[in-house]
N, C-alpha and C positions, 0 to 999 in steps of 0.2 A: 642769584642764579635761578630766573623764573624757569627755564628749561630743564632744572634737576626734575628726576621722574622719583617721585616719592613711593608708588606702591605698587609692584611685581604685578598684583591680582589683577587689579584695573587702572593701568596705567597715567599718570595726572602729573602736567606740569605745577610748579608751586602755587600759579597763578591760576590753577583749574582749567587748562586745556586739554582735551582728550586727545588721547598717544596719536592716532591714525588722521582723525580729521581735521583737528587742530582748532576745535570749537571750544569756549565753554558757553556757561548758562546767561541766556540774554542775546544769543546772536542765531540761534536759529527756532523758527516762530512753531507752533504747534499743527499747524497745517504745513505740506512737506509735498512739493513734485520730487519727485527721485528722475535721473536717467543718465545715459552715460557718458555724451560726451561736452568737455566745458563751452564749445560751439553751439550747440544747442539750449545749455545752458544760460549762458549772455543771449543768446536771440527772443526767449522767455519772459528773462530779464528784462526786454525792451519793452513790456509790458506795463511794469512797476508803474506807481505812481511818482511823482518828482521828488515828492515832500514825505516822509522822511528820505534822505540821500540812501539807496540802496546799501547796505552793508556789502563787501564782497572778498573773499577770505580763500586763498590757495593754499593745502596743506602741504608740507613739507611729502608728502605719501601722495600728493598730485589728485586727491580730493577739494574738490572749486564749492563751495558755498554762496549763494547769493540772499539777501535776507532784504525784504524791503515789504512795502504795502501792495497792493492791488484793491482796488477801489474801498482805499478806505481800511482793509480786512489784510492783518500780516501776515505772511507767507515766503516758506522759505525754499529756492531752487536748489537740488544736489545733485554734481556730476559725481556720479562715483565708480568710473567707469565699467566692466562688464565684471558677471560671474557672481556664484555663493557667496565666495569669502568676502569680496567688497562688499557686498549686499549684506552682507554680516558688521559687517565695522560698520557701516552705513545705518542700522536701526539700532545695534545695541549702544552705537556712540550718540546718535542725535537721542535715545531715550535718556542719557544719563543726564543730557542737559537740559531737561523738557522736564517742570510742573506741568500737570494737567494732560489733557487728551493728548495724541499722535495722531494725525492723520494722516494719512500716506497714499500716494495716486504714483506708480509708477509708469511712466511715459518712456517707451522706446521701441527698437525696433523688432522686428522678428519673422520668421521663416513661415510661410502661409501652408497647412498641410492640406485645404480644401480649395475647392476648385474655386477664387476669388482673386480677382486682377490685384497684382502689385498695386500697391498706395491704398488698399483699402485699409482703415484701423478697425480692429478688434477687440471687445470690451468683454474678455472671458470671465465669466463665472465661478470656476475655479484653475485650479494646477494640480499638476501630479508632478514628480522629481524623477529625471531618466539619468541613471549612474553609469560608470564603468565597473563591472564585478571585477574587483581585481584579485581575486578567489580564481577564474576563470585562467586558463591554458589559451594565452593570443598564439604563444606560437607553437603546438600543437593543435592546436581547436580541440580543447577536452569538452568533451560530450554531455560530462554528468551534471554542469550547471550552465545559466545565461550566462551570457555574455556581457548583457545586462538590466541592470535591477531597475525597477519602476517602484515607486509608492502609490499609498491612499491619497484618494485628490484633497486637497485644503483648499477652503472656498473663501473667496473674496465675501468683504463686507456689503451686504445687500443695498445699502442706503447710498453709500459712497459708490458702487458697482452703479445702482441708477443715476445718480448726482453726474456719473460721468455719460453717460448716455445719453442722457436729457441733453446737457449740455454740447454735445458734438451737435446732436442736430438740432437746435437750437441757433447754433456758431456756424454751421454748415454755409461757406460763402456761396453766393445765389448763381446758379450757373453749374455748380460742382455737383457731380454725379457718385462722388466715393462712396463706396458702400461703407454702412456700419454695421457691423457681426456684433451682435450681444448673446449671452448666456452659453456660449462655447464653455469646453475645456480647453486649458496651454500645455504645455510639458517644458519645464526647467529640465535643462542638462546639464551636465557638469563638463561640456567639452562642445568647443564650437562645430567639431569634426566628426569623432567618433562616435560619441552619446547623440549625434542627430541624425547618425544614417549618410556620411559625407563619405565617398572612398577616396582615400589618398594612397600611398605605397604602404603603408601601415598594414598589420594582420590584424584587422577592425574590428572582423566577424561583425560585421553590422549592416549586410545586401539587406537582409530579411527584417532589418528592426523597425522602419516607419510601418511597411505590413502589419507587420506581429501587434504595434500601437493603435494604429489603427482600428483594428478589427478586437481588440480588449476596451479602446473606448470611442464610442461609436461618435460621441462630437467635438472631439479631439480636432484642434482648428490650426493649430502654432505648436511654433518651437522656438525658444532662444533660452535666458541661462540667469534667471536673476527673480522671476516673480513666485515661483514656486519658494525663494526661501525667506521674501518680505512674507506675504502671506500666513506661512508655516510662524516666523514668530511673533507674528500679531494674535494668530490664533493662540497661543500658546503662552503669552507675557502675561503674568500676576505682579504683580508688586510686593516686594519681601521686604522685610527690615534694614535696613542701611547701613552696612558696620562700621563702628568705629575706624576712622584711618588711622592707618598705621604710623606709629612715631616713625618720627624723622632719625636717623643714627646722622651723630654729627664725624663721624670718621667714612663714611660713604666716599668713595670716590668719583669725581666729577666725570661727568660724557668726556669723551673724549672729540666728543661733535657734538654742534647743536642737531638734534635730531627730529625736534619738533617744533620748531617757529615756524610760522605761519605768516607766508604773503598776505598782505592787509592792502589793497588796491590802493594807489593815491588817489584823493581827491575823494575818495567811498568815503563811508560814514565811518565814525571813531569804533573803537569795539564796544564790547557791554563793559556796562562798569559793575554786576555784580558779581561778588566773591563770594555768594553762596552754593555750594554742592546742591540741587533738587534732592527733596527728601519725600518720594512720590507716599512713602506707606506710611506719613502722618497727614495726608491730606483727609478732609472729611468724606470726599467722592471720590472714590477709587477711582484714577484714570486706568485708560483704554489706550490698547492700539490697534486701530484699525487701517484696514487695507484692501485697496483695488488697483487694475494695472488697465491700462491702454496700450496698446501694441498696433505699430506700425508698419505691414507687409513690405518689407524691400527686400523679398526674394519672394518665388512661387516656388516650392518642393515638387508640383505636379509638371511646370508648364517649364520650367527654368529660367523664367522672365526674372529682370533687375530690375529694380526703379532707377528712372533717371535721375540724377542730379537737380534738374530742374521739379520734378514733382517732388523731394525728397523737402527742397526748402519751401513749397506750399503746402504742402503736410503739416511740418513741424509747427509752422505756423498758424496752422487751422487747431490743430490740435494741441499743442499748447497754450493755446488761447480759452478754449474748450477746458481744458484739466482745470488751469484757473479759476473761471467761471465757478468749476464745478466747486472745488476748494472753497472758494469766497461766500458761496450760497449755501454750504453746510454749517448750519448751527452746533455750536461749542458751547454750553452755559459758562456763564463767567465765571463757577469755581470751576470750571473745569481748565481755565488756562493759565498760561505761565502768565507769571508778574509782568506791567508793563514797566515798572519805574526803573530804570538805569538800563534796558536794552538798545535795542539799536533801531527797533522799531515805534520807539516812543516818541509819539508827536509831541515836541516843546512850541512854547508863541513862535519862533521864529517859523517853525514849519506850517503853518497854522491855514497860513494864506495860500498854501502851495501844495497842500493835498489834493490833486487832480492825479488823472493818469497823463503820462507824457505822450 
């Protein structure tokens, strides 16, 4: 029963898959596009090189994984669709299965709060987190506290923050006029609705909250719900001791469902073949997580503009093509990364001939 989950704390199939994403170690690379949807995802993907055969893995929790080369340099794409919590499962599970550095470039979309045409991307500097106080009276409007709560901003990694900037206009196809916004601040919400200033029939109390944001951070540029909490734990990840797992009790009782097999693509590459857990805190180089976001304007907050359909798939295109680059062109030292032998990204003679980009 590779599907038995053996340990409450941090969830693991017998065979080392993690609960949520359905990875283990060997199938997703130390360089990491993040974004939310698997559409976007495969389009990215069409970038890969031939040779190694792209890995590509659907979890049973509807996290899509692509893992392959790009010129040469392994890299792995993550739909993980919106919000905290996914953004949660999404670093602490690709960290469990990752020797060596993290690097991370979140790619997606988001609400433009300054005066900058739909389709423009955005390379913020850092984020601040905008909550629902749920301390707060919606349906009286009690006066004594907000409505809602903001944080200290957490700032992108300076290197990887330039690596992506470089790279857009470097990539910028000839003719294209999109603006690039760098060194802004974002704001993560916790609600596509009410934590950004949306009115619906809801008692939101939130006419007054882009204002109030505003005018506390003066280069406050976006809004959407996922980079404020990559950021927050890349700032914040150290590497602790490893604890012993937990015995197995042979009187457990079976799922009653498989709950975490993972679609494995046909014809994609086989999975990783190794069966070792990452044990980051005996490495001699303490790995890093590091992290930056690209953000893509397909809404104006000011002007009420939507992106078209049509600019939405030249975008994605330009700029994931761009995040890659940038990925590919940051230096890792080789103890700093995960093992190549038994992954998915390991060039054998057969592949040898066929590592181009497609």
């Amino acid at each position: 029963m590779k599907d038995r989950i053996v340990d409450a704390n941090f969830p693991r199939t017998l065979d080392q898959r993690v609960y949520h994403l359905g990875l283990r170690a060997g199938e997703v690379a130390n360089r990491v596009i993040t974004l939310g949807t698997p559409s976007r995802a495969h389009g990215i993907a069409s970038y890969l090189d031939a040779a190694p055969t792209p890995f590509t893995l659907t979890s049973e929790r509807g996290f899509t994984t692509i893992t392959g080369r790009y010129k040469g340099v392994p890299v792995s794409i993550v739909s993980i669709g919106m919000g905290h919590p996914n953004a949660d499962f999404f670093v602490r599970e690709v960290r469990e299965c990752l020797n060596g550095d993290m690097v991370v470039v979140r790619l997606g979309s988001c609400g433009g709060l300054i005066d900058v045409p739909v389709g423009s991307v955005v390379v913020p500097k850092g984020s601040i987190a905008v909550s629902r106080n749920y301390d707060f009276d919606f349906v009286r409007g009690e006066q004594g506290e907000r409505p809602y709560r903001t944080s200290k901003p957490v700032f992108a990694d300076s290197t990887v923050h330039d690596a992506v900037v470089d790279a857009l206009k470097r990539t910028r196809p000839e003719g294209v006029n999109t603006l690039i916004v760098e060194n802004t601040l974002n704001a993560s919400a916790d609600s596509f609705y009410s934590s950004q200033g949306r009115q619906t029939s809801f008692p939101d109390h939130n006419a007054d909250l882009i204002d109030r944001l505003m005018s506390e951070h003066k280069d406050l540029a976006t809004f959407e719900m996922e980079t404020f909490h990559i950021l927050h734990l890349a700032a914040c990840w150290r590497p602790e001791p490893t604890p012993a797992p937990v015995a197995l009790q042979p009187a457990a009782p079976p799922l009653d469902r498989v709950a975490t097999t993972p679609s494995i693509y046909p014809g994609a590459h086989a999975p990783s073949t190794q069966t070792e857990i990452p044990n980051v805190s005996g490495l001699a180089a303490q790995p890093r997580i590091r992290a930056a976001a690209a953000q893509m304007v397909f809404a104006s907050r000011t002007s009420q503009d939507f992106i078209t359909p049509e600019d939405v798939a030249s975008i994605e295109a330009w700029a994931g093509r761009a995040v890659l680059e940038a990925l590919a062109g940051l230096e890792i030292a080789s103890d700093r990364l995960h093992e190549e032998a038994g992954s998915v990204w390991e060039i054998k003679e057969s592949d040898a001939a066929q590592t181009v980009p497609r």
